[in-house]
C-alpha positions in Angstrom: -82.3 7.0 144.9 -82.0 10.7 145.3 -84.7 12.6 147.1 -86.7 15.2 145.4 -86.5 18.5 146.0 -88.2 21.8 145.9 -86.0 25.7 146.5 -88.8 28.4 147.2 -87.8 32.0 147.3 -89.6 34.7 149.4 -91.0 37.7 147.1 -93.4 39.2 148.7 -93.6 40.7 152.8 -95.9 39.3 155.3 -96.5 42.7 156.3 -100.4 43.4 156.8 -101.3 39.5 156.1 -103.1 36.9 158.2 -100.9 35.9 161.3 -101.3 31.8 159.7 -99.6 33.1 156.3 -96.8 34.3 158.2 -96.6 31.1 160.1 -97.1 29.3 157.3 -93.3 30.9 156.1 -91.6 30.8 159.0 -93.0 27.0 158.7 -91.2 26.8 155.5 -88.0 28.5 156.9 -88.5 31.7 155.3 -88.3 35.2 156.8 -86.8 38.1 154.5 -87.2 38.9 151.1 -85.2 37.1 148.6 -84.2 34.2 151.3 -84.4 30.6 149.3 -84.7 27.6 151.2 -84.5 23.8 149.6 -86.6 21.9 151.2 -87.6 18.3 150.2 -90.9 17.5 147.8 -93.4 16.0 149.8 -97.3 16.6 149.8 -96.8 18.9 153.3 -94.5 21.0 151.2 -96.5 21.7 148.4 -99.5 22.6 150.4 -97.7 25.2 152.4 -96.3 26.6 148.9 -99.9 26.7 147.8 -100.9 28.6 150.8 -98.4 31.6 150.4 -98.1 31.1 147.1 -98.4 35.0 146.3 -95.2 35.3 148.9 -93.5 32.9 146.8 -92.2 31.5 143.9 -91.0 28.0 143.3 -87.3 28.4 141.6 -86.0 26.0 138.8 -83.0 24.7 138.9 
């Protein structure tokens, strides 16, 4: 069975936010503006998204 998966994009800068939201994307590979990453759909995943989620935005496929 395929494994799930989630692409995030980066849209907003880490610039002037806490030092764990900008862990928190690094954590999900992310460093630049515009820069997607697929990553796979587990519960870890999904809390990190909901941490930044005003850096990012979950893309569809």
């Amino acid at each position: 069975m395929a494994e799930k998966t989630v692409t995030v994009e980066q849209i907003g800068s880490p610039i002037r936010r806490e030092a764990r939201q900008r862990q928190t994307l690094i954590g999900l590979g992310l460093n630049k503006l515009h820069r997607q990453r697929t990553l796979p759909d587990t519960p870890a995943t999904r809390g990190m998204i909901e941490a930044v989620k005003h850096l990012v935005r979950v893309v569809e496929k």
